[in-house]
Backbone as a ProteinNet text record, in pm:
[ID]
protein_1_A
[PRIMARY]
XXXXXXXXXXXXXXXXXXXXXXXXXXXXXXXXXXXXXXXXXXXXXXXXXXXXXXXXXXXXXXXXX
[TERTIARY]
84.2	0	88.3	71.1	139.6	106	-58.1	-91.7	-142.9	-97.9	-142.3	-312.5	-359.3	-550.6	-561	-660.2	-664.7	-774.6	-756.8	-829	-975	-1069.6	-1179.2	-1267.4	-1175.6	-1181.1	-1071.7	-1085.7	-959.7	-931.1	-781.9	-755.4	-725.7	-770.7	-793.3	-915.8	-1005.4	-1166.2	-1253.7	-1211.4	-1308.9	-1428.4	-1414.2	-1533.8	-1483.5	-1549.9	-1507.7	-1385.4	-1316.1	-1181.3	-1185.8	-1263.3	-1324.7	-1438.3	-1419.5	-1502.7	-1424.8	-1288	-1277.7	-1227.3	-1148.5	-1157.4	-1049.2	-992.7	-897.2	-752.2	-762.9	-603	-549.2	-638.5	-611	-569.4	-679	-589.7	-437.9	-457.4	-308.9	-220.6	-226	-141.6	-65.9	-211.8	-243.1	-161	-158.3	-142.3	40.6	106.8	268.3	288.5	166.3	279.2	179.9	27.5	35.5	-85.5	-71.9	-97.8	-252.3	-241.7	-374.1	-487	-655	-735.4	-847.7	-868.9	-960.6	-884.8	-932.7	-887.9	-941.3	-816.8	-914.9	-939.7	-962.1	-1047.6	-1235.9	-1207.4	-1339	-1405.3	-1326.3	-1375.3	-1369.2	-1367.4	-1318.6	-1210.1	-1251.3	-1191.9	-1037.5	-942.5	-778.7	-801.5	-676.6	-602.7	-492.3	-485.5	-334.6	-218.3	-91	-28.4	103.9	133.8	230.4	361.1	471.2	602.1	741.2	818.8	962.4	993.8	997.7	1019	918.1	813.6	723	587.8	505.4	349.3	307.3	178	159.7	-24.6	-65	-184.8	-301.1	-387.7	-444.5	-607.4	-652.3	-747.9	-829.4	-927.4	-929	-979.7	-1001.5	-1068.6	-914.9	-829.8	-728.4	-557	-565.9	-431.4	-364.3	-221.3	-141.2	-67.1	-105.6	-21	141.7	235.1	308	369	445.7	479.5	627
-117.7	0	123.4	202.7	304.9	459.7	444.1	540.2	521.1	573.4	542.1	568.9	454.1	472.3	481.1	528.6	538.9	391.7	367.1	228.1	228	189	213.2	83	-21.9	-167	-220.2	-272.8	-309	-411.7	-472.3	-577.2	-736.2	-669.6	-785.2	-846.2	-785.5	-845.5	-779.7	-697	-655	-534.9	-535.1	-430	-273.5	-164.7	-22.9	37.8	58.9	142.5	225	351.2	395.4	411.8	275.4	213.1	236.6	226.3	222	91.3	14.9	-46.8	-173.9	-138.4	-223	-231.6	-223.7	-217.7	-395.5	-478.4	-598.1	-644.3	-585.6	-620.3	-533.6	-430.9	-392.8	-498.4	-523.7	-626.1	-723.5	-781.1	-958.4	-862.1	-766.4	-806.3	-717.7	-748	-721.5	-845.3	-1001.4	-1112.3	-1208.1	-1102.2	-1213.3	-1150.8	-1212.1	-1096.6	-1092.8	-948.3	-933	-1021.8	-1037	-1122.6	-1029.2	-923.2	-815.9	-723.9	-696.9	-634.5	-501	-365.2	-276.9	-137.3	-193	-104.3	-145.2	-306.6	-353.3	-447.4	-483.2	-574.1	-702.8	-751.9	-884.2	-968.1	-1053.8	-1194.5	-1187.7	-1185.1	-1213	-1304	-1376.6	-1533.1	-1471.2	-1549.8	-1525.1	-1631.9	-1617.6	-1717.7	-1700.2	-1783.8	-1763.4	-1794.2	-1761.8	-1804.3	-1784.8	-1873.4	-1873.9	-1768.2	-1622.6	-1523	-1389.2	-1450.2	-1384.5	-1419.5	-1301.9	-1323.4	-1237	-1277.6	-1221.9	-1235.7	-1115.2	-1152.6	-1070.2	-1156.5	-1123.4	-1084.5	-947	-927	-928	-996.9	-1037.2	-851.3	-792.4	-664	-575.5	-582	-448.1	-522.7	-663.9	-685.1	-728.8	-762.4	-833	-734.3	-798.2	-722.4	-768.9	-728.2	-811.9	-745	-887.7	-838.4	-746.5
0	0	0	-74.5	-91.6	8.6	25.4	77.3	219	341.1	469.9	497.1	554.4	514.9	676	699.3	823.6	894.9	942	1000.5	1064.8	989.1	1067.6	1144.2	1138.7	1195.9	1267	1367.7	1473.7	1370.8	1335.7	1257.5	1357.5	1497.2	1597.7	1597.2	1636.9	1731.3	1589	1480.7	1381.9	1417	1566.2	1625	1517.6	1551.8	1534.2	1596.3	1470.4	1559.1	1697.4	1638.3	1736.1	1887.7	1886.2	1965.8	2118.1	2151	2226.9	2312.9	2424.2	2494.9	2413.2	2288.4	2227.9	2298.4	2429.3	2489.2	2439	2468.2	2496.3	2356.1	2250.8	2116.7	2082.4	2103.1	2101.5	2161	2290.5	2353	2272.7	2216.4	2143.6	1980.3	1925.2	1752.9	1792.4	1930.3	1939.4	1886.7	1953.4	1900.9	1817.1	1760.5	1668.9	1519	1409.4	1308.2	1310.6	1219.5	1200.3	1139.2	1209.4	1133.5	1053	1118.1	1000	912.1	850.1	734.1	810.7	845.2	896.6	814.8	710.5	624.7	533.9	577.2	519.3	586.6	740.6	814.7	769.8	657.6	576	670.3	685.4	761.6	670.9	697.7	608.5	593.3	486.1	507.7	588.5	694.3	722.5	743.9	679.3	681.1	736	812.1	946.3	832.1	852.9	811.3	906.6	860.9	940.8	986.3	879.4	927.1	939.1	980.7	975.6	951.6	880.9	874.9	739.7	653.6	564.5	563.3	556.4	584.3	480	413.5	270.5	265.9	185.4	212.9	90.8	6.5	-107.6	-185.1	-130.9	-157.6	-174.6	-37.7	-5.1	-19.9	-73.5	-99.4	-11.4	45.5	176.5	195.7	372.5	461.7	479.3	491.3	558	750.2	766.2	922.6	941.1
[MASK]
+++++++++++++++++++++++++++++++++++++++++++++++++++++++++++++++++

């Protein structure tokens, strides 16, 4: 992604960014990758690797770690 989007879905729990009360996902996505897509709420693939994580949103493209 070239352009920084601003997030309107936690890419943890999928709730509203702005919702509030995401300490615990912050915590949880230091050691492990994202499962929403947080621009469309879309479930990722995500696929763990040796050195890392890559995680795919069929709409917004892959993340990597």
């Amino acid at each position: 992604m070239s352009a920084a989007v601003t997030a309107v879905w936690c890419d943890r729990c999928g709730e509203a960014a702005d919702s509030g009360g995401h300490a615990t996902c912050r915590l949880a996505r230091e050691l492990e990758p994202p499962r929403f897509c947080p621009q469309c709420r879309r479930r990722m693939k995500v696929q763990i690797l040796p050195a890392g994580w890559t995680a795919t949103c069929v709409e917004h493209g892959v993340r990597r770690s």
